[in-house]
N, CA, C and O atoms as a Tinker XYZ file with bonds, in Angstrom:
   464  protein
     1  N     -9.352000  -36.700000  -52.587000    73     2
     2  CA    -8.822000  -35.360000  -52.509000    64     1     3
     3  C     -9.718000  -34.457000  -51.665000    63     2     4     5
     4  O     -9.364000  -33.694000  -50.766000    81     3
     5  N    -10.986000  -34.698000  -52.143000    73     3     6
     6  CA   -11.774000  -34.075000  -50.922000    64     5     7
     7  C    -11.683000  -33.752000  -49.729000    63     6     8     9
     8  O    -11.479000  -32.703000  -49.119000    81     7
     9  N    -11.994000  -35.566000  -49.286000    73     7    10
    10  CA   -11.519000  -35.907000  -47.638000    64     9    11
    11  C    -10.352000  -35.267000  -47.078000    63    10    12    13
    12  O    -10.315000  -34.916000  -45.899000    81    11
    13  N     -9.141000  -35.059000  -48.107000    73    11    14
    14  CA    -7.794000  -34.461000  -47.900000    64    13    15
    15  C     -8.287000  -33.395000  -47.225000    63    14    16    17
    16  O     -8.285000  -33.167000  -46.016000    81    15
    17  N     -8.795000  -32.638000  -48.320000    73    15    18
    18  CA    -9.319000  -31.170000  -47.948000    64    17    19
    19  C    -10.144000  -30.655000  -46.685000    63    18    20    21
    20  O     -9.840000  -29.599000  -46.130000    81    19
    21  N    -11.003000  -31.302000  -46.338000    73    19    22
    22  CA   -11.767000  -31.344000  -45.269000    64    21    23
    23  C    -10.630000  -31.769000  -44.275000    63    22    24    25
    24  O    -10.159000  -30.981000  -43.455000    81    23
    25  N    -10.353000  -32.652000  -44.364000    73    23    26
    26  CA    -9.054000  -33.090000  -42.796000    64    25    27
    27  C     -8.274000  -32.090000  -42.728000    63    26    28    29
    28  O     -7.980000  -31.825000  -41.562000    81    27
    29  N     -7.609000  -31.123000  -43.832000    73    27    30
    30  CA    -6.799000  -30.503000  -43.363000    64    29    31
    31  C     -7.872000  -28.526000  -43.013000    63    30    32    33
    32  O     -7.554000  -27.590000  -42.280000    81    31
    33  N     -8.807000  -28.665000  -43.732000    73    31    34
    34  CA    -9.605000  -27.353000  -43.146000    64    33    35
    35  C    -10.013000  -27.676000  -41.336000    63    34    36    37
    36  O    -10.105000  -26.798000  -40.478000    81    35
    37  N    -10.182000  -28.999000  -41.147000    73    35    38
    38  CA   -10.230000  -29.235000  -39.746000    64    37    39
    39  C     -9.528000  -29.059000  -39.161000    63    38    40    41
    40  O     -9.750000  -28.234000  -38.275000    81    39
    41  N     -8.183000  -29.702000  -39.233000    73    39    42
    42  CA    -6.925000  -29.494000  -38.290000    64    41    43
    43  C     -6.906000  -27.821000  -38.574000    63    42    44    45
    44  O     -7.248000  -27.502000  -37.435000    81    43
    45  N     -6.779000  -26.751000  -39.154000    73    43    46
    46  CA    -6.488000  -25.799000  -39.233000    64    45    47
    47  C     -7.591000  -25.120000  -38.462000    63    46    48    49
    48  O     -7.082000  -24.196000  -37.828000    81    47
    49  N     -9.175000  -25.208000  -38.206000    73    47    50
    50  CA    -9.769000  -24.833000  -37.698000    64    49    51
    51  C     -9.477000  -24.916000  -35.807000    63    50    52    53
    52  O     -9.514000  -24.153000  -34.841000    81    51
    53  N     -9.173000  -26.435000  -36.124000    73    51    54
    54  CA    -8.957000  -26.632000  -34.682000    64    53    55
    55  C     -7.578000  -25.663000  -33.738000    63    54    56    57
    56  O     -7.625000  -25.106000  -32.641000    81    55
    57  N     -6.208000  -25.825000  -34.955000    73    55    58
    58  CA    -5.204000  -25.298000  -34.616000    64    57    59
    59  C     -5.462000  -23.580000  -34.578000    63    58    60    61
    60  O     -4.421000  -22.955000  -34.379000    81    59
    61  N     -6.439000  -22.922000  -34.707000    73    59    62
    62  CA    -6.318000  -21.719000  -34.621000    64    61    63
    63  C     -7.478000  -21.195000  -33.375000    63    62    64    65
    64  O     -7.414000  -20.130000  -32.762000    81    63
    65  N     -8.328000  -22.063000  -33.243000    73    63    66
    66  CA    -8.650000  -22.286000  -31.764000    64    65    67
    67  C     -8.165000  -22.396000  -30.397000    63    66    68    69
    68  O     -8.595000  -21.935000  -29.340000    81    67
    69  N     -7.012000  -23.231000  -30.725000    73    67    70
    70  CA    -6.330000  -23.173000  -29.757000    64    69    71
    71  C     -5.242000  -22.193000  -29.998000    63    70    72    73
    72  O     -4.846000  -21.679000  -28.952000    81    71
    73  N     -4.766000  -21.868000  -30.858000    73    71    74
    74  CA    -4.027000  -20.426000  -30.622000    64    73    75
    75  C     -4.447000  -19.269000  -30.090000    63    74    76    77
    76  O     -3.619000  -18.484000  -29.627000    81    75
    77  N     -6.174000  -18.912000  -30.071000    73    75    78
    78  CA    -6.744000  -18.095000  -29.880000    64    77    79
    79  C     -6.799000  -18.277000  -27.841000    63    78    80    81
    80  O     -6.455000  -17.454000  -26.993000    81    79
    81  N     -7.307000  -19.530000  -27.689000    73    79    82
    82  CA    -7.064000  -19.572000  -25.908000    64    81    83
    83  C     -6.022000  -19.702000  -25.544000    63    82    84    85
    84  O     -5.796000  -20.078000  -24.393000    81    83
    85  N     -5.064000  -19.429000  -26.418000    73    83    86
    86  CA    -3.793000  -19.871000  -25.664000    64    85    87
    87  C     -3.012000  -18.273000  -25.423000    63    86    88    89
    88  O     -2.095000  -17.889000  -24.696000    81    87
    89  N     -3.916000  -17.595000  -26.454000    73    87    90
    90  CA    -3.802000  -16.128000  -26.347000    64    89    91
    91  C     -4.159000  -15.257000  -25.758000    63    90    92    93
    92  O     -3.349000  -14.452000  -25.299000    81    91
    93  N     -5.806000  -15.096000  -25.530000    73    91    94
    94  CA    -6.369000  -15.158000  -24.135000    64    93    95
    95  C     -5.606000  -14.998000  -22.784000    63    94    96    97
    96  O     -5.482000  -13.972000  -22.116000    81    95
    97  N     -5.075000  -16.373000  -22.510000    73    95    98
    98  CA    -4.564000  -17.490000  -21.698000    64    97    99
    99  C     -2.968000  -16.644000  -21.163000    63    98   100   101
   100  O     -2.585000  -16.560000  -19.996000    81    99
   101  N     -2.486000  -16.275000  -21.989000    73    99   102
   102  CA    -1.307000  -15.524000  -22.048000    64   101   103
   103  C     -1.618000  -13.476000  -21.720000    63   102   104   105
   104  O     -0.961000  -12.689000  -21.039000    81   103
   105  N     -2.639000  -13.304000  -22.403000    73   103   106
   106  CA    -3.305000  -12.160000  -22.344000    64   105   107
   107  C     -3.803000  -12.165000  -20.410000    63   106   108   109
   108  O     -3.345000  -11.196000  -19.805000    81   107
   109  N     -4.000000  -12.396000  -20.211000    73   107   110
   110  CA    -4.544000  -12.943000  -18.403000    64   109   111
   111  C     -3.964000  -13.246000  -17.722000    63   110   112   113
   112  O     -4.383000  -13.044000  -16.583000    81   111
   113  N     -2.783000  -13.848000  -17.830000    73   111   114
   114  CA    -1.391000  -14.309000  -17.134000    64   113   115
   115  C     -0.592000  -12.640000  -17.206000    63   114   116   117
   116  O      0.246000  -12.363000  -16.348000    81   115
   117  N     -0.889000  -11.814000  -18.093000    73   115   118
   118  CA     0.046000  -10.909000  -18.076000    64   117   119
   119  C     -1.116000  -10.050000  -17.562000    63   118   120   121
   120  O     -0.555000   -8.956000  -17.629000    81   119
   121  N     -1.724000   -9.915000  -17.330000    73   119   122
   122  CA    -3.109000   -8.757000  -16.549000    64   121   123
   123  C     -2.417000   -8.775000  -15.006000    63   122   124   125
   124  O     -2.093000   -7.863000  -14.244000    81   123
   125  N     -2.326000  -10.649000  -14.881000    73   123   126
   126  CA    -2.230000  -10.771000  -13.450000    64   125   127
   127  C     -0.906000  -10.539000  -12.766000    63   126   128   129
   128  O     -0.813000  -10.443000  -11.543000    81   127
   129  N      0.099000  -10.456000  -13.581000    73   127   130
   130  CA     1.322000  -10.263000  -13.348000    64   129   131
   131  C      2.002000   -8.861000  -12.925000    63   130   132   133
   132  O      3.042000   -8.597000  -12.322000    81   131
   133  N      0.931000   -8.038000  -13.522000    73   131   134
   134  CA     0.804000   -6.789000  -13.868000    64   133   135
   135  C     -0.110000   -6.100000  -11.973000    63   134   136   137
   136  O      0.361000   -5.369000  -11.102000    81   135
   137  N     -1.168000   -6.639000  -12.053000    73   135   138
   138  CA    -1.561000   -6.595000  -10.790000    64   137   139
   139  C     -0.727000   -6.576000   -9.604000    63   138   140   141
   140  O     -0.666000   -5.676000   -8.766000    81   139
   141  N      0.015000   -7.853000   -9.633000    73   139   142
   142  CA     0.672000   -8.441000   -8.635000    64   141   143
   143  C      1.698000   -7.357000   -8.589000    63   142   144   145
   144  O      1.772000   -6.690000   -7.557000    81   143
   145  N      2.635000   -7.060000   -9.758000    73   143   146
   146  CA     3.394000   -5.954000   -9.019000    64   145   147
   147  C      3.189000   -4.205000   -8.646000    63   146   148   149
   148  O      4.010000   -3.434000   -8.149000    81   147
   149  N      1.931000   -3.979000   -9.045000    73   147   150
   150  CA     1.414000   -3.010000   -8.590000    64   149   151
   151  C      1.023000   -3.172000   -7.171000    63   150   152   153
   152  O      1.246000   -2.196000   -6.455000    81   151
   153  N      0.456000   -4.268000   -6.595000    73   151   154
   154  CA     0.275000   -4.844000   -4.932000    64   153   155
   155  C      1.776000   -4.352000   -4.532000    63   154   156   157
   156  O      2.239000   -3.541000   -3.730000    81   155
   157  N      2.421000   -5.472000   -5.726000    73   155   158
   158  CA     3.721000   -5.485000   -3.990000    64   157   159
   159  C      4.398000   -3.901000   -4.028000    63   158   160   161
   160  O      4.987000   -3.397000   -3.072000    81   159
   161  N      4.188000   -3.284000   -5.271000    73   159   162
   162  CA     5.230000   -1.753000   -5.256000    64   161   163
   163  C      4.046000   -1.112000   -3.656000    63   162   164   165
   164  O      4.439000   -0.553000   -2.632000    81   163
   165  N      2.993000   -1.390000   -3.941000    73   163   166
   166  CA     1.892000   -0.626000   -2.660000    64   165   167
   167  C      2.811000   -0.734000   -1.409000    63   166   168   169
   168  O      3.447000    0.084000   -0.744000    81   167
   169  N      2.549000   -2.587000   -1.344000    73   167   170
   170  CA     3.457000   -3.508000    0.173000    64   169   171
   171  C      4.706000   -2.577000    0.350000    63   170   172   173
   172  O      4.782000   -2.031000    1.451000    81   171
   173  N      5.836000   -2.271000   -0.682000    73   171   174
   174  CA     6.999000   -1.855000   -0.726000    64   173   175
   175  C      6.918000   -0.480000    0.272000    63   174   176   177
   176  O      7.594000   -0.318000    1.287000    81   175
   177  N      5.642000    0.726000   -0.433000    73   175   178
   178  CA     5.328000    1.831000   -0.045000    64   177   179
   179  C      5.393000    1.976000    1.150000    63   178   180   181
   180  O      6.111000    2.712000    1.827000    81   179
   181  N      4.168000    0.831000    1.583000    73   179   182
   182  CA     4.130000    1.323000    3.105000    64   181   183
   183  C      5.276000    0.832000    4.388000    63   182   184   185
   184  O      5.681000    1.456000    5.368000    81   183
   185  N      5.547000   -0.421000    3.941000    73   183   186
   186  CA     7.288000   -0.812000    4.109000    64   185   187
   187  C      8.201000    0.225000    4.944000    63   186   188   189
   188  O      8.649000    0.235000    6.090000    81   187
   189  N      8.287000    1.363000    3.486000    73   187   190
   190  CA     9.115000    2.123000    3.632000    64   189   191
   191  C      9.092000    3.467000    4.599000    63   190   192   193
   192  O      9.983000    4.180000    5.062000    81   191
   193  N      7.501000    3.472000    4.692000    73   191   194
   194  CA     6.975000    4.600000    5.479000    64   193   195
   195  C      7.439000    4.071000    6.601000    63   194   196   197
   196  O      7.897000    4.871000    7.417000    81   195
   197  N      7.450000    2.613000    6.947000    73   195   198
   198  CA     6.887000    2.400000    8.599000    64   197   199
   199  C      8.915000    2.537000    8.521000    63   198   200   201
   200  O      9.570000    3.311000    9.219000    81   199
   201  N      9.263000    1.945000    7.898000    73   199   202
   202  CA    11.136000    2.284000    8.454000    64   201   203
   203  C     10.908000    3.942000    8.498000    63   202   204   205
   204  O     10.831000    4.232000    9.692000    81   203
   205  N     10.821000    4.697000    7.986000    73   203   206
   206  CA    11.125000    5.941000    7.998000    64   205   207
   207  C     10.922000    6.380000    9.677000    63   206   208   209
   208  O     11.614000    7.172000   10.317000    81   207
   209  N      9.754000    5.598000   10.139000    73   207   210
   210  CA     9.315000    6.174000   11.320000    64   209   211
   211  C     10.308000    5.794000   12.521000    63   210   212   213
   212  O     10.827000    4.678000   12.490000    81   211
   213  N     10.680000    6.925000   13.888000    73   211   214
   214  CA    11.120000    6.520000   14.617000    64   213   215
   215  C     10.309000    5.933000   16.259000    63   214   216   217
   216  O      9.412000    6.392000   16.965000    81   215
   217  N     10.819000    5.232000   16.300000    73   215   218
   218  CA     9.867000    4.777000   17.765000    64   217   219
   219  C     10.101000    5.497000   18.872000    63   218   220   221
   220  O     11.006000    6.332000   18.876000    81   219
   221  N      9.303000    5.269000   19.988000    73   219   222
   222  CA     9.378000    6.064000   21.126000    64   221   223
   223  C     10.635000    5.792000   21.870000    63   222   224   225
   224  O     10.955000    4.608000   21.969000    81   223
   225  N     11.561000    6.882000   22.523000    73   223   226
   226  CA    12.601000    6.746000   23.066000    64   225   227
   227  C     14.032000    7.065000   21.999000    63   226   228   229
   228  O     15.234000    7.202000   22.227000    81   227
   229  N     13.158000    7.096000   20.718000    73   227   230
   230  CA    14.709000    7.469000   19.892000    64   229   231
   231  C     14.868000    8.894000   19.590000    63   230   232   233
   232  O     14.266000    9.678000   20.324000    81   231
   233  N     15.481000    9.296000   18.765000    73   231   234
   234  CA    16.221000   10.760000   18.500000    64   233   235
   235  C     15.486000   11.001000   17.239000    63   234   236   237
   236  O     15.264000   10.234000   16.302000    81   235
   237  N     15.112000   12.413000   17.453000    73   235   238
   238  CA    14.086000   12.762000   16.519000    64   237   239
   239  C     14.368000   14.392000   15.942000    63   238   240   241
   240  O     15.263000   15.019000   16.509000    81   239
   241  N     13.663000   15.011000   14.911000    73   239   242
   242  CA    13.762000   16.562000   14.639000    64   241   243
   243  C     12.547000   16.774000   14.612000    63   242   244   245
   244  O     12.264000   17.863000   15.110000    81   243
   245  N     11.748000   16.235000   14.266000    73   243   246
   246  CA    10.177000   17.105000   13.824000    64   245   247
   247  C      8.908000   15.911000   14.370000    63   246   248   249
   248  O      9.216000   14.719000   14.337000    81   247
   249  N      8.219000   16.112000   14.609000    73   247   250
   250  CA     6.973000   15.505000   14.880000    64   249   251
   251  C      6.249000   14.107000   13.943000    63   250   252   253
   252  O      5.580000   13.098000   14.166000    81   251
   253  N      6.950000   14.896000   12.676000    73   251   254
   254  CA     6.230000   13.842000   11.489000    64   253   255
   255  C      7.193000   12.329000   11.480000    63   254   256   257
   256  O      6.761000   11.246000   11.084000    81   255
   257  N      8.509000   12.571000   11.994000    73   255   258
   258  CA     9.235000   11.199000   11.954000    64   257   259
   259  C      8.760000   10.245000   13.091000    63   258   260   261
   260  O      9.107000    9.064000   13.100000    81   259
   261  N      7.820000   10.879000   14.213000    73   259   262
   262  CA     6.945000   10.081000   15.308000    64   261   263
   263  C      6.263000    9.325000   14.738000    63   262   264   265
   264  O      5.167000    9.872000   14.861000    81   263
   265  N      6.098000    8.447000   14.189000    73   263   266
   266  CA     4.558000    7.707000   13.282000    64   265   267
   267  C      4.330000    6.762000   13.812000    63   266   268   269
   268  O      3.165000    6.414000   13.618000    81   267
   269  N      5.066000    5.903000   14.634000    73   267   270
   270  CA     4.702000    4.363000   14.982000    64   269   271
   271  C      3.261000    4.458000   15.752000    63   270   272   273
   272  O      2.405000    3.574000   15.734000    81   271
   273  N      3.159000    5.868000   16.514000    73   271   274
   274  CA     1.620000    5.760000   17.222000    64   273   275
   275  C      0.890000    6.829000   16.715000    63   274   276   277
   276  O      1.500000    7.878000   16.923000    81   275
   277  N     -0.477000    7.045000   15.962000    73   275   278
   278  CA    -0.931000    8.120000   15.788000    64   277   279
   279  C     -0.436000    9.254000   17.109000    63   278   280   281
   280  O     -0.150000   10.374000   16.685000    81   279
   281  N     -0.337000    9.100000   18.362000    73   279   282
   282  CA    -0.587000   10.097000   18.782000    64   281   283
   283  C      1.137000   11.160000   19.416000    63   282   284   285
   284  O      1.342000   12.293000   19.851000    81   283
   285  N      2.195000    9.633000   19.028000    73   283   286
   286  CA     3.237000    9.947000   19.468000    64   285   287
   287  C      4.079000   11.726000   18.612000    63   286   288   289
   288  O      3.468000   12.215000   17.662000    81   287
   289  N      4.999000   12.214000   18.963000    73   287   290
   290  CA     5.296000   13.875000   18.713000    64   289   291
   291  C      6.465000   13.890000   19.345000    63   290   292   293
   292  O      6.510000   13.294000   20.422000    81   291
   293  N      7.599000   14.516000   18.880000    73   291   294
   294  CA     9.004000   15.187000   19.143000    64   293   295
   295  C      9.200000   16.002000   19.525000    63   294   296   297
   296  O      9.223000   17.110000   18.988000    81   295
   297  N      9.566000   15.488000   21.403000    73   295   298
   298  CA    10.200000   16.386000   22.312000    64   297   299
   299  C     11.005000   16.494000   22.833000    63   298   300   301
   300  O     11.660000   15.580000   23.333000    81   299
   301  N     11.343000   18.241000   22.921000    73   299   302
   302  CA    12.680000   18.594000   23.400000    64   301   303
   303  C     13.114000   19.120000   24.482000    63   302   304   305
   304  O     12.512000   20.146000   24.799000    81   303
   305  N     14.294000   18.656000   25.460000    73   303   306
   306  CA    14.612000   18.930000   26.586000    64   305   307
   307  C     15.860000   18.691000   26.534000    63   306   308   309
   308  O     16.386000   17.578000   26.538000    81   307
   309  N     16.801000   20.572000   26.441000    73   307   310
   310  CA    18.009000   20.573000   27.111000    64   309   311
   311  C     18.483000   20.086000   25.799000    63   310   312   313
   312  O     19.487000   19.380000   25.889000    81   311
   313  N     17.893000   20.329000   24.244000    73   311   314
   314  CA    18.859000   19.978000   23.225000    64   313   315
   315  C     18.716000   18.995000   22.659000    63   314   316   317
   316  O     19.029000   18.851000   21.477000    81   315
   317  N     17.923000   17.600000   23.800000    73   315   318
   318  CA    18.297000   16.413000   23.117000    64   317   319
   319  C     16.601000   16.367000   22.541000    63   318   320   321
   320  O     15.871000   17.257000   22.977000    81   319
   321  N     16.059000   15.444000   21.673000    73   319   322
   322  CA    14.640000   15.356000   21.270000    64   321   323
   323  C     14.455000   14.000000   21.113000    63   322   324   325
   324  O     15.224000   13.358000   20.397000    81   323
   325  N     13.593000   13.514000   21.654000    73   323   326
   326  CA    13.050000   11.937000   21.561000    64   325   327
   327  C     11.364000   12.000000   21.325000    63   326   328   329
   328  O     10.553000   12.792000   21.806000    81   327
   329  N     11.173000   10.958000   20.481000    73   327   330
   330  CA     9.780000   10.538000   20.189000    64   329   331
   331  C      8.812000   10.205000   21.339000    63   330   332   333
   332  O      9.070000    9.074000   21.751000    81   331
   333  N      7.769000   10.788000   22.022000    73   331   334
   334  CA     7.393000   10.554000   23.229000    64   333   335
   335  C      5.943000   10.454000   23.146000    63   334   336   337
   336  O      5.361000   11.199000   22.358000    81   335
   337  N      5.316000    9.671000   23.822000    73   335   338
   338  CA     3.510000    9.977000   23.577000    64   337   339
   339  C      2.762000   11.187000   23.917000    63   338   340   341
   340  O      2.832000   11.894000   24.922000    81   339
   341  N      2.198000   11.258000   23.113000    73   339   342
   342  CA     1.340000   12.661000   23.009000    64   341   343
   343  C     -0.002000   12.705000   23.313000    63   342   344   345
   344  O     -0.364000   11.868000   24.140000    81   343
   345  N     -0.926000   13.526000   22.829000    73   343   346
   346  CA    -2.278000   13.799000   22.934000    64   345   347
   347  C     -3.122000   13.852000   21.781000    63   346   348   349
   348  O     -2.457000   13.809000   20.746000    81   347
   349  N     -4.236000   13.922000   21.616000    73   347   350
   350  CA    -5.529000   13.973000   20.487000    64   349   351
   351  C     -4.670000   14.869000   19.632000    63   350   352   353
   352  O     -4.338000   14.521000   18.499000    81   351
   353  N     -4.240000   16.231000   20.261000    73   351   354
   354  CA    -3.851000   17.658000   19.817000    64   353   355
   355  C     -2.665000   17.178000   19.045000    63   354   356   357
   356  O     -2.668000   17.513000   17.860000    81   355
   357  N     -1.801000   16.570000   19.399000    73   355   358
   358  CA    -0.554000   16.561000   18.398000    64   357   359
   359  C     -1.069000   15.542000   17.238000    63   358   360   361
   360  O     -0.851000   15.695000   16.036000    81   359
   361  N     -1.621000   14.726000   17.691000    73   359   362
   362  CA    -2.418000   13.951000   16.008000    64   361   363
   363  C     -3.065000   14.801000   15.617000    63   362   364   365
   364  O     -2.295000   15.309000   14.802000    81   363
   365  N     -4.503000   15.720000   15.562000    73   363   366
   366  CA    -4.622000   16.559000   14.996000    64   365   367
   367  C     -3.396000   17.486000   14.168000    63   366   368   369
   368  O     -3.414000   17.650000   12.948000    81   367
   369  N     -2.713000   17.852000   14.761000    73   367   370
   370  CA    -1.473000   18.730000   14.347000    64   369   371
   371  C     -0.784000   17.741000   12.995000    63   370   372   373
   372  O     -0.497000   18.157000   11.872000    81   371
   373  N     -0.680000   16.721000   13.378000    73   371   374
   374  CA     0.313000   15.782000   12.453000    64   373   375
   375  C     -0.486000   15.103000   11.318000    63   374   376   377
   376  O      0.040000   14.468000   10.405000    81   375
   377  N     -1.708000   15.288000   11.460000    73   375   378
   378  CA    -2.884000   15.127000   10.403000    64   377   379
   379  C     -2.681000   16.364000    9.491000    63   378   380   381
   380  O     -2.939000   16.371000    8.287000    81   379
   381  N     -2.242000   17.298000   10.123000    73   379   382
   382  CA    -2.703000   18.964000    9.317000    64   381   383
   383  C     -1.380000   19.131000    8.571000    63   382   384   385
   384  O     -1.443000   19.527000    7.407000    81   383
   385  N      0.130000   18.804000    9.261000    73   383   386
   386  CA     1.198000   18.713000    8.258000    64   385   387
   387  C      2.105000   17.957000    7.758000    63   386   388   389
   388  O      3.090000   18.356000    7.136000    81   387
   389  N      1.745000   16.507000    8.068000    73   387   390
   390  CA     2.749000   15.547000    8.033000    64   389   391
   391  C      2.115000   14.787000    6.534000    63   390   392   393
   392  O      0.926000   14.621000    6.262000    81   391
   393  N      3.230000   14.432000    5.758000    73   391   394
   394  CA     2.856000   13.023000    4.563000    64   393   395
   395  C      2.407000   11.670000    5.216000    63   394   396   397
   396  O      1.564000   10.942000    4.693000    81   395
   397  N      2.972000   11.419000    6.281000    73   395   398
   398  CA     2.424000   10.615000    6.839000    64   397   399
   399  C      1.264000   10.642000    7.567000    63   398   400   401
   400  O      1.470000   10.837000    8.765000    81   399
   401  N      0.001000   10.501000    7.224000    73   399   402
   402  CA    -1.220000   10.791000    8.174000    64   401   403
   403  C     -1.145000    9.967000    9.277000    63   402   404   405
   404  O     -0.558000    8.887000    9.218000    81   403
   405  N     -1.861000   10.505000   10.615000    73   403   406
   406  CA    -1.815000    9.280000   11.196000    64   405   407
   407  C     -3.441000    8.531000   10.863000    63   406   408   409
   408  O     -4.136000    9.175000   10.077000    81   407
   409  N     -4.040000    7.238000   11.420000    73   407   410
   410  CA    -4.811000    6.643000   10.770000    64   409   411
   411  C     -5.785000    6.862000   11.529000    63   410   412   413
   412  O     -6.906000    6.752000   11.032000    81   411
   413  N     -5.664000    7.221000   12.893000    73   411   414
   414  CA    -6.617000    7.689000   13.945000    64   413   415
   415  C     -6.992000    8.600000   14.908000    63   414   416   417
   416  O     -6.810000    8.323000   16.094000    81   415
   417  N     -7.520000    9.709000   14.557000    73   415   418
   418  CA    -6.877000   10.712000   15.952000    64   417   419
   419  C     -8.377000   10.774000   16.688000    63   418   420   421
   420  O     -9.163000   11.721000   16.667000    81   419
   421  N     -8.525000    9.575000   17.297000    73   419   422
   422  CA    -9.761000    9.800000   18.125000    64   421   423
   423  C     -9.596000    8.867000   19.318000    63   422   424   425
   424  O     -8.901000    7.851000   19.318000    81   423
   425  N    -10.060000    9.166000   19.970000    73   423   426
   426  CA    -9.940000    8.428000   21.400000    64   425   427
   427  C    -10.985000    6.850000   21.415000    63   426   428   429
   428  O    -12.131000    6.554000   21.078000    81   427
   429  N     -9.891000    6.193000   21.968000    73   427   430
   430  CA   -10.597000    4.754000   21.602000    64   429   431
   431  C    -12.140000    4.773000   22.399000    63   430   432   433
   432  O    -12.225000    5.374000   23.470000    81   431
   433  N    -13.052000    4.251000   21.958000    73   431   434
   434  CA   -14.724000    4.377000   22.283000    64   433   435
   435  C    -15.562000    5.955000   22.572000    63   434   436   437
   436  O    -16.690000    6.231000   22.981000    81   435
   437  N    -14.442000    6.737000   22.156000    73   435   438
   438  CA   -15.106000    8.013000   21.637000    64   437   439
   439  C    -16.843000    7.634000   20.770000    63   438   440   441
   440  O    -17.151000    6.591000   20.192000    81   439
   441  N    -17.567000    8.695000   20.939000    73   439   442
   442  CA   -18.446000    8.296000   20.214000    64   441   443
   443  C    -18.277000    9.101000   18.730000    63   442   444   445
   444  O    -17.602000   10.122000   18.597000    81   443
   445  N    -18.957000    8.493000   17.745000    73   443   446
   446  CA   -18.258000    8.868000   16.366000    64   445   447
   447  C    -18.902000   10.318000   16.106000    63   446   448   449
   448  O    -18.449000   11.228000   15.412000    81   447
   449  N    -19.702000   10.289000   16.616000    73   447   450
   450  CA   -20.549000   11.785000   15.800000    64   449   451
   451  C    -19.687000   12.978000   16.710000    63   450   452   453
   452  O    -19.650000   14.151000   16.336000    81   451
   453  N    -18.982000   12.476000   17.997000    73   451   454
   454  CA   -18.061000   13.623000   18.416000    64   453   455
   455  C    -16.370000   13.599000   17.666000    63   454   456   457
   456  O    -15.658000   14.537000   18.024000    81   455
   457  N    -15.964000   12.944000   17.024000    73   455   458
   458  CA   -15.231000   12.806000   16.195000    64   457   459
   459  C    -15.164000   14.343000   15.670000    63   458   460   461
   460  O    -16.111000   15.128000   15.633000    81   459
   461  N    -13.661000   14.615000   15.224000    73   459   462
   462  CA   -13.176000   15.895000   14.675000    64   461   463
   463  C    -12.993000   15.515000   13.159000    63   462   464
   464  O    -12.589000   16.356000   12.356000    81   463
């Protein structure tokens, strides 16, 4: 009856061991799952920004729908307005009111300490 006793305090020791990593195990699988769709809602975000944007040569209203190039800006001639390349000055400008920042408004091999 003993031995009974002992074999079955074992199996029960053992079986709640492994319930415990298997809990863990499940606890960590859902951390990572959790991660992963916080990444892709990010991926989704910026996704959606870059459709929002129009490219150069298309039909535009405001400056901020220019995004494909930091420096590109919406101009108008005679009514019609197309996305066209711009200058330092209109990225500055589109830094100061657009949701969309642009990511660079500095001139490529500018030196950094002259940076705005």
């Amino acid at each position: 009856m003993k031995i009974f006793f002992v074999f079955i305090s074992f199996v029960y020791l053992v079986h709640s061991f492994t319930l415990e990593e298997e809990k863990e195990a499940l606890e960590l699988s859902e951390e990572i799952a959790v991660g992963n769709a916080e990444s892709l809602q990010a991926v989704d975000e910026v996704e959606e920004r870059k459709r929002k944007c129009t490219a150069r040569g298309k039909t535009c209203t405001s400056d901020c729908e220019c995004c494909y190039d930091d420096w590109d800006h919406c101009s108008c001639w005679f009514g019609y307005c197309s996305c066209v390349a711009g200058t330092i000055n209109h990225c500055d400008d589109k830094q100061k009111k657009c949701p969309n920042k642009p990511k660079r408004c500095s001139r490529p091999g500018q030196n950094p300490r002259n940076q705005g």
